[in-house]
C-alpha positions in Angstrom: -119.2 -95.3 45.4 -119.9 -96.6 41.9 -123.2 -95.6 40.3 -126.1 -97.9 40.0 -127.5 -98.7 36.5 -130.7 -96.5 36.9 -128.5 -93.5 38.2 -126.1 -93.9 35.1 -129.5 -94.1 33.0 -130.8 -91.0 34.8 -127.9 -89.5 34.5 -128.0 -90.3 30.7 -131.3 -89.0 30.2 -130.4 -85.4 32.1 -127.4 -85.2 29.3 -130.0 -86.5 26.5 -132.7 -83.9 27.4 -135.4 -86.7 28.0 -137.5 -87.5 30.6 -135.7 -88.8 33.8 -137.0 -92.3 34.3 -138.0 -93.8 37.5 -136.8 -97.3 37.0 -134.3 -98.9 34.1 -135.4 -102.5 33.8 -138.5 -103.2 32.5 -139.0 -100.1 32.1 -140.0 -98.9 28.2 -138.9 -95.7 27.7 -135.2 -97.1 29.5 -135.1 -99.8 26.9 -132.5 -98.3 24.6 -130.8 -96.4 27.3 -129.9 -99.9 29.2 -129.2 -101.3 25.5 -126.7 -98.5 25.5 -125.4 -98.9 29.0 -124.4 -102.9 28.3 -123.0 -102.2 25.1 -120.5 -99.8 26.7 -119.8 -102.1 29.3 -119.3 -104.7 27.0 -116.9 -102.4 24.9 -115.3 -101.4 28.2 -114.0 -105.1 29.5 -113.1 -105.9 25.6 -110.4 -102.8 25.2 -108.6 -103.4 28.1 -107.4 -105.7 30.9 -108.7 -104.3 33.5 -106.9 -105.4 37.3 -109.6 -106.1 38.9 -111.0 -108.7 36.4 -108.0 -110.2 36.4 -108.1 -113.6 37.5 -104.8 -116.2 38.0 -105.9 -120.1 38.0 -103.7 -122.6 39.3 -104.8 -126.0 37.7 -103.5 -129.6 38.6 -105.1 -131.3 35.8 -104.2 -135.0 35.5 -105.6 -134.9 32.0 -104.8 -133.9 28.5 -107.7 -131.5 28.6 -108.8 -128.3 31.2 -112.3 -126.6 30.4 -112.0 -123.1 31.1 -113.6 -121.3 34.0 -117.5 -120.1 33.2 -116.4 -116.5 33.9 -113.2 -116.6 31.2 -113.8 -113.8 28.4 -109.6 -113.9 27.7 -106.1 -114.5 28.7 -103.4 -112.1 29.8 -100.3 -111.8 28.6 -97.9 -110.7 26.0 -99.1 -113.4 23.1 -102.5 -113.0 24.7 -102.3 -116.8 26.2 -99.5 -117.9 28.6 -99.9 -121.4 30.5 -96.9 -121.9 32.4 -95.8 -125.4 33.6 -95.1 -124.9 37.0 -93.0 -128.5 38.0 -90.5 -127.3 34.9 -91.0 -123.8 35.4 -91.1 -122.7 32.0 -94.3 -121.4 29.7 -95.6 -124.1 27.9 -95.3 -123.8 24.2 -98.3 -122.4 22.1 -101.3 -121.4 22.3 -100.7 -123.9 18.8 -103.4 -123.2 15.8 -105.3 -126.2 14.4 -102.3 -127.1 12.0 -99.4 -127.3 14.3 -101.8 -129.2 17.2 -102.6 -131.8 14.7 -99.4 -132.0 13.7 -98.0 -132.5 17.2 -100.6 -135.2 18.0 -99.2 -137.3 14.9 -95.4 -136.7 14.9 -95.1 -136.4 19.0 -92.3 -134.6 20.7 -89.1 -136.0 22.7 -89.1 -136.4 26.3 -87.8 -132.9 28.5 -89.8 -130.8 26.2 -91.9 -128.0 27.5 -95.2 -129.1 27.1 -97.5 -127.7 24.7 -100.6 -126.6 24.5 -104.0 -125.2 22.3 -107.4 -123.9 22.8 -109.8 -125.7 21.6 -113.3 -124.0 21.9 -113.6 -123.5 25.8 -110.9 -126.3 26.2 -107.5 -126.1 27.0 -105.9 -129.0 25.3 -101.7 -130.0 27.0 -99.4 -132.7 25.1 -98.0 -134.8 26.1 -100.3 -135.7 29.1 -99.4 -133.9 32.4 -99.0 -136.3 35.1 -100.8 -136.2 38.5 -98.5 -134.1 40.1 -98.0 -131.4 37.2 -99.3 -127.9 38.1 -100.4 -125.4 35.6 -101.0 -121.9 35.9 -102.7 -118.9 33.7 -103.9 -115.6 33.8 -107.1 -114.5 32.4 -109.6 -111.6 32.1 -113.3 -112.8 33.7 -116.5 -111.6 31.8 -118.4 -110.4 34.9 -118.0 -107.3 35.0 -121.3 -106.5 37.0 -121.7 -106.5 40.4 -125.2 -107.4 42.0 -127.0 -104.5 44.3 -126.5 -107.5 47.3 -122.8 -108.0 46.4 -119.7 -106.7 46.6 -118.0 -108.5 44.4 -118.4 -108.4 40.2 -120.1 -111.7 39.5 -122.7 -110.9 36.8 -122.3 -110.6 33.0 -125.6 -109.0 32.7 -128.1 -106.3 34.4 -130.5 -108.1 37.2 -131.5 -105.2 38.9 -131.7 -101.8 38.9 -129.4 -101.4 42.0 -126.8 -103.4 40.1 -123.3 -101.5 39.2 -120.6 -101.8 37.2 -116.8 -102.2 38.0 -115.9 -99.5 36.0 -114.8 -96.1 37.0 -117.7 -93.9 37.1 -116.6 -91.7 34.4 -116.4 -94.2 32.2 
């Protein structure tokens, strides 16, 4: 059973040779212990893809443009972004930086082509146009990596509750 945040503080505190607090949130002396607690966890879901955040979208997007899902923190994959165009089956082409997108938008591309594809702040941008039948699919890392005392599944990016845990192995 994974530990709660006020066990991994008390726990913390034991190993610190500080008093053992009764409560982590709101409570004073657990301030800079909880800092500490989120900035591992924080550190944790940055430095590796961890399986059980991992989280594959199938889109159908009918549009040039796909925001990305509130609980995106990264993509998978071996060039750390792979859309794959699922009517062609084939990845698409990019992510593209700023240069080559704008370049693509003014010079175009013949027809057949893979499509292509850049991120453009929390926007996935696909040229040419998919049609109302393309599907798209990608795999990404989510940034809730907290799961709520009344939950069982990791849906929080931040501490609500004492009770709360993480989805990280406890001797993390």
């Amino acid at each position: 059973m994974a530990l709660t945040l006020l066990q991994i503080i008390q726990r913390s505190a034991v190993r610190l040779g500080i008093q053992r607090p009764t409560a982590a949130l709101n409570s004073t002396p657990s301030n800079l212990l909880v800092e500490l607690t989120r900035e591992t966890g924080e550190d944790l879901l940055k430095r590796h893809d961890w399986q059980i955040l991992r989280e594959r979208l199938t889109i159908t997007p009918a549009a040039a443009t796909i925001a990305l899902p509130a609980n995106f923190d990264r993509f998978v994959g071996p060039g750390q972004g792979e859309l794959w165009d699922l009517n062609l089956d084939v990845p698409c082409r990019g992510p593209l930086d700023a240069f080559a997108w704008d370049a693509l938008n003014v010079r175009g591309i013949t027809a057949g082509s893979p499509p292509y594809w850049a991120l453009v702040g929390r926007v996935i941008n696909i040229y040419p146009t998919p049609g109302v039948s393309d599907q798209f699919f990608y795999t990404y890392v989510k940034n809730t990596w907290i799961t709520p005392s009344a939950g069982s599944v990791a849906t929080l990016t931040d501490f609500a509750n004492d009770a709360d845990t993480t989805i990280f192995p406890d001797d993390c």
